[in-house]
N, C-alpha and C positions, 0 to 999 in steps of 0.2 A: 441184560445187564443188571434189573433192578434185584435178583437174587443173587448176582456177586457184591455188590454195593452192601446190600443185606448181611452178609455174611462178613467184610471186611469191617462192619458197622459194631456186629455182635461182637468184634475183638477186639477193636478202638474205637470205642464210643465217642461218638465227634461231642456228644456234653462235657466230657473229659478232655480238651482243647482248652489252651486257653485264650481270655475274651480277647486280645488281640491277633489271634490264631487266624489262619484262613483253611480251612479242611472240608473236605468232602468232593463233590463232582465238580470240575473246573468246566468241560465241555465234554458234550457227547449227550447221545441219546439214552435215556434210559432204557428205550424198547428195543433197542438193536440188542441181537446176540452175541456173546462173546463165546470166543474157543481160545486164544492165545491171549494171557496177559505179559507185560514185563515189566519187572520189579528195578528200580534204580530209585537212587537218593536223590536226583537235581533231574529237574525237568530243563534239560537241555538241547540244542540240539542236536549232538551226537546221539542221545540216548533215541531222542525222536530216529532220528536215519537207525539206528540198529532195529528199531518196533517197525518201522517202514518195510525193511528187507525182510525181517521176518513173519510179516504179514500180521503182525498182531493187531486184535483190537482194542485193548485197552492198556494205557501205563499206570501204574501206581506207584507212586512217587513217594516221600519222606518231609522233601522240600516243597512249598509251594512256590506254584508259578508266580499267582499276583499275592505279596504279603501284605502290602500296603495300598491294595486297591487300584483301581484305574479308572481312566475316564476315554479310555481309546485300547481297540486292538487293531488298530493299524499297523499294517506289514512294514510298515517303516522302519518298527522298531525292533530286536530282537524278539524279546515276547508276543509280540504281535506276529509277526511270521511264523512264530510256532501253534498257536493258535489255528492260524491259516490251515498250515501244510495236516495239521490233523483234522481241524472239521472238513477237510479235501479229500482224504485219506479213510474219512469216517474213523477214528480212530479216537477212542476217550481218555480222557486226563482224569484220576482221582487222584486225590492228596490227604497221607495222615501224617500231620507232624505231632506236634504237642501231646495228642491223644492218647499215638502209639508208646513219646517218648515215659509217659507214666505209667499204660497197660500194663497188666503183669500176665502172663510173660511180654514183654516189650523190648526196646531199643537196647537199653542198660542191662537185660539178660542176658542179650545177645552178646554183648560188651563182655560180660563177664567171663561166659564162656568162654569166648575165643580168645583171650586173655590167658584163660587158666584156672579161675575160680572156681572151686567147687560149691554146690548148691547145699543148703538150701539159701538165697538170698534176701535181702531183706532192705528196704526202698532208703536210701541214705538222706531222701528228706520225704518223708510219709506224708503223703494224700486228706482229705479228707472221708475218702472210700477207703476203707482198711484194704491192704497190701500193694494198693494204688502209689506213687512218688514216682520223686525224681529220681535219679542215680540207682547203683545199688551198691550193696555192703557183703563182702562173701571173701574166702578162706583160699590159703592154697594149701595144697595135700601135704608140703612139708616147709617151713622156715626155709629161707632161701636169702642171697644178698640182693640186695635192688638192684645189681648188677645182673644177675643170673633172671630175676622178674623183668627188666627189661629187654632183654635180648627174648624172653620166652613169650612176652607180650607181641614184640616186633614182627614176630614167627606168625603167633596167631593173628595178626591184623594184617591185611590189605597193603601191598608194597606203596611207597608215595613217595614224589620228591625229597618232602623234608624229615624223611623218616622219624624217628621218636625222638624228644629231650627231654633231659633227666634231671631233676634236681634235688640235692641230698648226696649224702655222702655214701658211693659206692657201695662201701663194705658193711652198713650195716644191713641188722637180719629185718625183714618184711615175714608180714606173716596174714593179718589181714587188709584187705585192700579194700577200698570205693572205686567206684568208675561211675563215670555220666558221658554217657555217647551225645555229642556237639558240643557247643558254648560251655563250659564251667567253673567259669569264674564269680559266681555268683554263688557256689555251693565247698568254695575255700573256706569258708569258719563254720560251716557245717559238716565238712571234713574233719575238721581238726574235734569239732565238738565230739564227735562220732567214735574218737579216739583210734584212729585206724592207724598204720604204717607207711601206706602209702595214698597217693589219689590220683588216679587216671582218668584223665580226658584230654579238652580240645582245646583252642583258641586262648591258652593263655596269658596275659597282656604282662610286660614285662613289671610294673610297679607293683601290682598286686600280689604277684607271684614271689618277687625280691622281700616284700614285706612277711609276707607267707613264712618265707623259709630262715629269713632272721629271727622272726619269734618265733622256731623251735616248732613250727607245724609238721606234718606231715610230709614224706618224699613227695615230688610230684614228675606225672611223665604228664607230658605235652604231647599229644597225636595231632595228629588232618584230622579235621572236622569229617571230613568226606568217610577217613579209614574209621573212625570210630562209631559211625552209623549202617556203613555197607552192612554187619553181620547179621543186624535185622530182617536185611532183605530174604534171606531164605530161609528163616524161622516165617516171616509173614506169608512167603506163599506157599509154605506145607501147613501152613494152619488155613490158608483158604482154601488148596487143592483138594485136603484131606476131608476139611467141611463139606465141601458143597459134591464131594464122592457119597458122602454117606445120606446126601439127598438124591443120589442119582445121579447129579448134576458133573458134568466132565467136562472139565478145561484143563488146558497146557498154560503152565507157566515157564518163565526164564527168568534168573536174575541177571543184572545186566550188571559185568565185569569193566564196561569202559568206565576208567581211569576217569571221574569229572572234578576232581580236587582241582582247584585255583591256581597251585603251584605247578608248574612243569619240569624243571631242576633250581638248581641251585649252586653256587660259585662261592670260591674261597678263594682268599689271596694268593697272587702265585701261578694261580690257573689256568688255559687261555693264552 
């Protein structure tokens, strides 16, 4: 394991976390062998039962298990039961959040792509490591309306309950875009400074975003936290499978497809 660890290290540098970040090996042994990893965003327990079935040894996760620390892994608790059921299972836990979400290529490339942007990209809030940031900044191949960029976005993201929301007015033209795969409400006047069209991401809170779109900012779509970091997942493990082939080294990966967004559906009046 400590040359898969090695290899996921050299692409997201856990110094590139940040300090309130929790990354790297959560549990498992360093010296145990790997042959099967599976790549998922939440260390849950669904994602554990699908690494279980298919025999893997190690998850590599997006989200951390413990973010704010612990003083118990007792099966009492959710987290503690997961714990359990993998150091039973022999099965390791490693975590890249923060690290991956600046990496370049990282979260936010991923984002883009699958969106629709064409490359070359560029960090929508820059690092202190040059081409390092948060978000990124990148083109679509023709002027389109935020109507026709939403519905192409929706395509390329991850199905989910609460599917996309839009704000801004349909009909106009988008041309270049931001995205930040998770949280980004904190990179709204960095958007707008950026001078972009539109800005895609996650978890938008409603005051912020009202205030956003009355002073004349930027479109915004609102995705699942979850759909806006899944597309990492299989950028990250052709960047380890392909790494550690050309040392020799052969493992199987899988991205893991189960649905772990928060939401399950969703109800309108009327309905029911």
């Amino acid at each position: 394991m400590a040359g898969v660890i090695d290899a996921l290290e050299g692409s997201y540098d856990p110094a590139w976390a940040e300090p309130w970040d929790a990354v790297g090996l959560v549990c498992g042994d360093p010296e145990q062998p790997v042959r099967r990893i599976v790549f998922a965003v939440d260390p849950v327990a669904a994602v554990v039962d699908e690494a279980l079935d298919w025999g893997a040894d190690l998850i590599v996760t997006h989200h951390p298990l413990y973010l704010k620390g612990t003083t118990s892994v007792a099966a009492t608790t959710a987290k503690g039961r997961i714990v359990h059921r993998l150091i039973r299972a022999g099965v390791a836990l490693y975590t890249a959040h923060t690290n991956a979400d600046v990496a370049d290529p990282g979260v936010s490339d991923a984002l883009a792509r699958a969106v629709g942007l064409y490359p070359p990209y560029r960090p929508l809030s820059p690092g202190v490591v040059p081409g390092l940031g948060l978000g990124r900044v990148g083109v679509l191949p023709v002027s389109m309306t935020l109507a026709k960029f939403a519905a192409l976005a929706a395509q390329g993201l991850p199905r989910t309950a609460g599917g996309l929301r839009v704000a801004g007015d349909l009909d106009r033209l988008v041309k270049t875009v931001a995205v930040s795969g998770g949280s980004g409400d904190s990179l709204l006047g960095t958007a707008r400074a950026a001078g972009v069209d539109v800005f895609l991401t996650a978890d938008l809170r409603h005051h912020p975003a009202s205030e956003y779109v009355e002073s004349g900012g930027p479109a915004l779509i609102d995705a699942a936290h979850w759909a806006t970091e899944w597309p990492w997942l299989a950028e990250a493990a052709e960047r380890l499978t392909s790494g550690l082939a050309a040392k020799g080294i052969s493992v199987e990966a899988r991205v893991s497809d189960t649905v772990t967004d928060a939401w399950t559906t969703t109800a309108q009046r009327g309905l029911g």
